[in-house]
C-alpha positions in Angstrom: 55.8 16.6 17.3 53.6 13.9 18.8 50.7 16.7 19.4 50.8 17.2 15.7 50.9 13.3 14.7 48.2 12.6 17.1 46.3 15.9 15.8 46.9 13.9 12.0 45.4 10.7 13.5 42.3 12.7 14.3 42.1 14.6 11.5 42.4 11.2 9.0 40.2 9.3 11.3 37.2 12.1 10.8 37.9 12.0 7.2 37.3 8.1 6.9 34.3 8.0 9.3 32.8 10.9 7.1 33.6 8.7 3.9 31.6 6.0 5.8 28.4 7.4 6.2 25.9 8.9 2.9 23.0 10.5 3.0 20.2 10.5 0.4 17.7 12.9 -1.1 15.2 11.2 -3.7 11.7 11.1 -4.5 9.0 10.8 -7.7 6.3 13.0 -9.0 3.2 11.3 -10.7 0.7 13.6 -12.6 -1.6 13.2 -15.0 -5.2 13.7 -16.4 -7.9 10.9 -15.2 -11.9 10.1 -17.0 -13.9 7.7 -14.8 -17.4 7.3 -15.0 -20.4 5.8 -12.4 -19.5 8.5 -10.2 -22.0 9.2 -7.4 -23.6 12.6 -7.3 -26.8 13.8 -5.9 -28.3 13.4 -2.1 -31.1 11.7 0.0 -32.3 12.8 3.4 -29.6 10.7 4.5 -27.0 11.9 2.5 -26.6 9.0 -0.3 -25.9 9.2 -3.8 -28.9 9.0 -6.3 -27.3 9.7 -9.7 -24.4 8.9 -10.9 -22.2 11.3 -13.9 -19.0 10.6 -15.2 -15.9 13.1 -14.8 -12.4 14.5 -15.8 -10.0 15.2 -13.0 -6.4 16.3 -13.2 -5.2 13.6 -11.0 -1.8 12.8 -8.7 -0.5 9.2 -7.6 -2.8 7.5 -10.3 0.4 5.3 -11.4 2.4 5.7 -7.5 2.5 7.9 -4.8 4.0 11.2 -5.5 7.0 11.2 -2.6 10.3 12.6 -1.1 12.5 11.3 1.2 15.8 11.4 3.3 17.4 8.3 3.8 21.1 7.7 5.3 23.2 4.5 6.6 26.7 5.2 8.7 29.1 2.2 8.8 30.1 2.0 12.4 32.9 -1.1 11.5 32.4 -4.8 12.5 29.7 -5.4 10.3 27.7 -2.9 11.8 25.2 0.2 10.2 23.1 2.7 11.7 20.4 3.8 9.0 17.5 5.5 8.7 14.7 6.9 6.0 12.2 9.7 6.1 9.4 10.0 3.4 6.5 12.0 3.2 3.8 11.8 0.6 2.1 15.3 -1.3 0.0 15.5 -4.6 1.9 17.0 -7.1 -1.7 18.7 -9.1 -1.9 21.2 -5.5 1.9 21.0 -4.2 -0.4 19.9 -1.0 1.4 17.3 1.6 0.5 14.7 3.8 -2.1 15.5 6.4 -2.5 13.5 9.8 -0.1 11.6 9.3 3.0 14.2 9.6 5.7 15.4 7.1 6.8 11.8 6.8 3.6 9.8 6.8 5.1 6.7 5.0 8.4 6.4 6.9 10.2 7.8 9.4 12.5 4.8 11.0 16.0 4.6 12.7 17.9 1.3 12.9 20.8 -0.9 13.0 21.8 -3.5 9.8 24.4 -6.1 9.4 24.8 -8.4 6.4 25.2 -11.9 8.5 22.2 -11.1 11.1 19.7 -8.6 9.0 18.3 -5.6 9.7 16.3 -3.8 12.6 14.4 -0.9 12.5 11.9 1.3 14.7 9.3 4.3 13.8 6.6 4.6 11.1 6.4 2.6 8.1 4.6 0.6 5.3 2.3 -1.9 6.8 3.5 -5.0 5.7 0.4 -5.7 4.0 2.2 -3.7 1.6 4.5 -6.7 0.5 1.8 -7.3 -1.8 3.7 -4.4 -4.2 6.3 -7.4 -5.4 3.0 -9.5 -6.5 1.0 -6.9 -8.3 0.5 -6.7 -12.1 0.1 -3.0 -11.8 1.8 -2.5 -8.6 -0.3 -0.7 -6.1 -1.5 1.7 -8.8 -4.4 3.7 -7.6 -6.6 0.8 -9.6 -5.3 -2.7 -8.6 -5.0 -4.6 -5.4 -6.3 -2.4 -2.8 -9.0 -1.0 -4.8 -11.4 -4.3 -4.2 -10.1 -4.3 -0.5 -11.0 -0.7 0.4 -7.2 0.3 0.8 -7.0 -2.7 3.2 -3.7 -3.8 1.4 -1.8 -0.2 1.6 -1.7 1.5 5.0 1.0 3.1 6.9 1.4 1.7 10.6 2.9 3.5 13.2 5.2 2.4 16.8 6.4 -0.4 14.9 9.4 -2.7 14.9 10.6 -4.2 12.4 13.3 -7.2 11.2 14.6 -8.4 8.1 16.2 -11.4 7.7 19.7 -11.9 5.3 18.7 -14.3 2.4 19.5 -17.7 3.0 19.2 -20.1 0.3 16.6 -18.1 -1.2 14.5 -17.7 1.5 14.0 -14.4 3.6 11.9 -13.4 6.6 10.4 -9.8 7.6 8.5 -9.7 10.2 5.9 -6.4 12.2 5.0 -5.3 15.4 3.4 -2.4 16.0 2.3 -1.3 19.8 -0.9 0.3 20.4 0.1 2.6 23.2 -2.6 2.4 25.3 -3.0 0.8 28.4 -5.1 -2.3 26.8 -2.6 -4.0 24.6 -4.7 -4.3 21.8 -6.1 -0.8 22.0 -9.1 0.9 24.0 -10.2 3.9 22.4 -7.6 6.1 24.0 -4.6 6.4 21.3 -4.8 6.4 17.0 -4.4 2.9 16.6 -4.8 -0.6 17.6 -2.7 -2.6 18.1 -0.6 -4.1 14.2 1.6 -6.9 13.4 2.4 -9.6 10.5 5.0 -11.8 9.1 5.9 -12.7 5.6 8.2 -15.2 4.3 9.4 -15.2 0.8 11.3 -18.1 -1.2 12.9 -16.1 -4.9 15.3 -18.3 -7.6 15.8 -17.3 -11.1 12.5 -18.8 -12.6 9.7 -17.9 -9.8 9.4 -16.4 -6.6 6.1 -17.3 -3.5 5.3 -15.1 -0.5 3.6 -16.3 2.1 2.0 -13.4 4.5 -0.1 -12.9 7.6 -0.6 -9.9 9.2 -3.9 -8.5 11.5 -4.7 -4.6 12.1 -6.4 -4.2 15.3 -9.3 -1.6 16.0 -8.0 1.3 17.9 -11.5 1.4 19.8 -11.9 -1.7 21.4 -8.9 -3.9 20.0 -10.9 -6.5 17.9 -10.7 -7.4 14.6 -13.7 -5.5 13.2 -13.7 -1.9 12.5 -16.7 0.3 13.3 -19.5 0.9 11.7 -21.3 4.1 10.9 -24.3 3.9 8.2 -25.1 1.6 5.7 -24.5 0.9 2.4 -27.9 2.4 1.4 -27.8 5.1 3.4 -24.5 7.7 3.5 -21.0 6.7 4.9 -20.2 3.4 5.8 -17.8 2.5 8.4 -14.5 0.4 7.8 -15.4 -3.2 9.6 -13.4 -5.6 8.3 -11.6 -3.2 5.8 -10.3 -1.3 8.3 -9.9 -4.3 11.1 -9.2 -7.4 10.4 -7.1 -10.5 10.5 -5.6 -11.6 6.8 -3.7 -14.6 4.9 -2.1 -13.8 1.9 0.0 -16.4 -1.0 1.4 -14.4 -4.2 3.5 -15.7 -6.6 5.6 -14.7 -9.7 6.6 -16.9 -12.5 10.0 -15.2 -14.9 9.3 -15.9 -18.4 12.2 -14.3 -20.5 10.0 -11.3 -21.5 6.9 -12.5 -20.0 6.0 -12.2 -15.9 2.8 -14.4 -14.3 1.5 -12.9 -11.2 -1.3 -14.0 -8.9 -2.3 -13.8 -5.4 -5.4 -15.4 -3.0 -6.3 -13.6 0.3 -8.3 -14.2 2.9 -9.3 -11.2 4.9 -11.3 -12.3 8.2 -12.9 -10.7 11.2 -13.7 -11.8 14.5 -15.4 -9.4 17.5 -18.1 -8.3 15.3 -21.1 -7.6 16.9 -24.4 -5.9 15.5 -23.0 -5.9 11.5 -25.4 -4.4 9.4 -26.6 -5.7 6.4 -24.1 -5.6 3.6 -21.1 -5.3 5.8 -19.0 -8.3 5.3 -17.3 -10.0 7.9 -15.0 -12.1 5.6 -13.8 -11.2 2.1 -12.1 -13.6 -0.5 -9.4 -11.3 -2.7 -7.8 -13.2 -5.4 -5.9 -11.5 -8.7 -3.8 -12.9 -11.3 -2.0 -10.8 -14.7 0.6 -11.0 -16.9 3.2 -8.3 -17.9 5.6 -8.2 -21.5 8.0 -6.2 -21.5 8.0 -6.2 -25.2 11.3 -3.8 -25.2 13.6 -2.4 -22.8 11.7 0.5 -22.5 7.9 -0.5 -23.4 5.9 -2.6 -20.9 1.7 -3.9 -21.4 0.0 -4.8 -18.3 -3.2 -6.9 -18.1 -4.7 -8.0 -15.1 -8.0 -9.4 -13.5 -8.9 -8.5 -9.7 -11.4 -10.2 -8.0 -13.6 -9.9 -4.3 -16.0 -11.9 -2.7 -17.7 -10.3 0.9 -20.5 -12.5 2.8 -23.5 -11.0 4.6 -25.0 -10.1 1.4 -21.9 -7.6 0.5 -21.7 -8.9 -2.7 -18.7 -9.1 -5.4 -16.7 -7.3 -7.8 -14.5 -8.1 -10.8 -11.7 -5.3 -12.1 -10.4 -5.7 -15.7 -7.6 -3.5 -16.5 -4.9 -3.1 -18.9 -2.1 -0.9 -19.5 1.1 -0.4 -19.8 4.5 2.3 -19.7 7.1 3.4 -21.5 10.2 4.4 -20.5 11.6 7.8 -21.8 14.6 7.4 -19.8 15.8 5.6 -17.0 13.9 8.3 -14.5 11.6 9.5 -16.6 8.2 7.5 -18.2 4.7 8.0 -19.8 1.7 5.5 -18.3 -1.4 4.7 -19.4 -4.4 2.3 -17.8 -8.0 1.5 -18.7 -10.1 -0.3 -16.2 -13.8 -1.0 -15.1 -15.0 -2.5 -12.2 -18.6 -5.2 -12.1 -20.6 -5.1 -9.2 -23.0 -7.6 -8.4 -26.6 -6.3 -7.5 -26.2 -5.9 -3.9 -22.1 -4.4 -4.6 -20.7 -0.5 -4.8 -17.0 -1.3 -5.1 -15.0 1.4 -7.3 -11.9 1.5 -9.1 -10.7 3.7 -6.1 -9.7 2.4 -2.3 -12.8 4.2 -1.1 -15.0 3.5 2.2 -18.3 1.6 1.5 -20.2 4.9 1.6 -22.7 6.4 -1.7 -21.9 9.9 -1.0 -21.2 12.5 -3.1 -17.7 12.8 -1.4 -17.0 9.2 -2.3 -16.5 7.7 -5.8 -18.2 4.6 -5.5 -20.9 3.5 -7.9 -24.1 3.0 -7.3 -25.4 -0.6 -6.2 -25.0 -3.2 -8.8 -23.5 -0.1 -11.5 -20.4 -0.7 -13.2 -17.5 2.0 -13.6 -14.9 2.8 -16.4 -11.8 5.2 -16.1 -8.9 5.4 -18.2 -6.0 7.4 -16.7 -2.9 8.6 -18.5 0.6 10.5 -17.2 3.8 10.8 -16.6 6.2 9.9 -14.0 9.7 11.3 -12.8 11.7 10.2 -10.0 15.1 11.3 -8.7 
């Protein structure tokens, strides 16, 4: 009799942690047909652009990244959760995934969470540049704040630890550090990447919310803050510099409007360990944006939004104007559209797209001191 109660126990107490612990499959697909003009086409002897046409595209993660993921949290009692998330990113025009950065490129973390202390968690994730999503008129669309910055704003980091703080009178804390693994600290030219870290701080009520975020990527050759440099402007590729490595300071803030939502941001993206820049490579960029979002009905939004870059050592400076907007067919399900063009001053190539610096073909930058237009338009489904 007591072999069977205690059997019971065992049995109930399997079915309760069972009921403790969920698992997740979701994800979102984002297709849809792309014009953009000023794009480079044509070779030098040195492999730069020297006409420009415009083209149609059938395009994937114009609006967001086309994703799938796993995520899961177990209760463990006291308080206590184990959780963890796996996402991968593929283009939903080819079916084609991620490629050296895995089957989960964007995530793949294990951790422990409690309500009173906050949450810890280990692996690959979103930099935490990326908290500039929240402050975004167009959030991280393919044409909006990381398109002026080179994809500075947007990367995925990986031997990181992270923490988020509980809120606490409206204020939260998360906070980065990512290890290079080599035997400098900072990095040495022997592993991927350099050495990563930031920290943000956030203060949200009903009427506004500010950020507040500083975070520096580290050059995987030599641990400075400068990337490297291959080329020049004028002539092929360009190397990453201080789009690639670099220290940056970032304040965002949105204002709540009944209908209406004000966004804006300042950053200040600096170097420091650059030797031998080339002409047109900046060392220093100033990044500033600001827009304004109706959501005239539940399910209709317009977007409009001005983005802005500033780079010394004759790099120039760009201005994006963009609008748009989305409507909602359903709570998964929604139609997008956004027009945008990109200035350049003389001496300036910066595209619509996070590209490199470079004037190749394999790029689609414009030409020095060229504008470029696109208008993209698609649909969005996520599960």
């Amino acid at each position: 009799m007591k072999k069977a109660l205690l059997a019971a126990a065992l049995m109930s107490a399997g079915v309760v942690a069972h009921a403790q612990s969920s698992v997740t499959l979701y994800g979102r697909l984002d297709a849809g047909i792309e014009y953009m003009s000023g794009v480079p086409s044509g070779a030098n002897v040195n492999g730069a652009a020297t006409q420009s046409n415009s083209r149609w595209k059938a395009e994937s993660g114009d609006w967001g990244t086309s994703l799938w993921g796993l995520k899961g949290v177990e209760d463990i009692g006291g308080g206590n959760k184990v959780l963890f998330q796996l996402e991968g990113s593929f283009n939903t025009m080819t079916g084609a995934g991620p490629g050296g950065g895995g089957l989960f490129n964007r995530w793949a973390t294990v951790g422990l969470a409690n309500d009173q202390y906050g949450t810890f968690t280990m692996g690959r994730m979103l930099f935490i540049s990326n908290g500039v999503w929240d402050f975004d008129p167009f959030g991280q669309s393919n044409w909006s704040s990381a398109s002026l910055v080179r994809g500075r704003n947007w990367p995925q980091s990986s031997n990181n630890f992270a923490y988020q703080s509980p809120k606490i009178a409206g204020f939260d804390f998360y906070g980065q550090y990512a290890l290079s693994n080599a035997t400098n600290w900072n990095g040495n030219g022997t592993t991927a990447q350099g050495r990563e870290a930031g920290a943000q701080i956030t203060y949200t009520n009903s009427l506004f919310q500010i950020r507040g975020m500083y975070d520096e990527i580290r050059n995987p050759a030599n641990g400075n803050l400068y990337g490297p440099q291959v080329g020049t402007i004028n002539t092929g590729n360009a190397g990453g510099g201080v789009f690639s490595a670099s220290r940056e300071y970032s304040a965002m803030f949105n204002i709540f409007l009944g209908q209406f939502k004000i966004q804006g941001a300042y950053q200040a993206v600096r170097s420091a360990g650059a030797t031998g820049v080339l002409p047109g490579q900046p060392t220093t960029l100033d990044h500033e944006w600001g827009g304004v979002t109706w959501q005239a009905t539940p399910a209709a939004a317009l977007i409009a939004a001005v983005y802005h870059v500033n780079g010394n050592n004759g790099a120039g400076n760009a201005t994006i104007y963009t609008v748009g907007g989305s409507y909602n067919l359903s709570k998964r399900t929604l139609l997008d559209l956004q027009v945008a063009s990109v200035r350049n001053s003389s001496n300036a190539n910066f595209g619509l797209n996070a590209n490199n610096p470079g004037l190749s073909a394999a790029t689609d930058n414009p030409l020095p001191g060229r504008a470029q237009t696109g208008v993209y338009a698609g649909i969005q489904h996520s599960f």
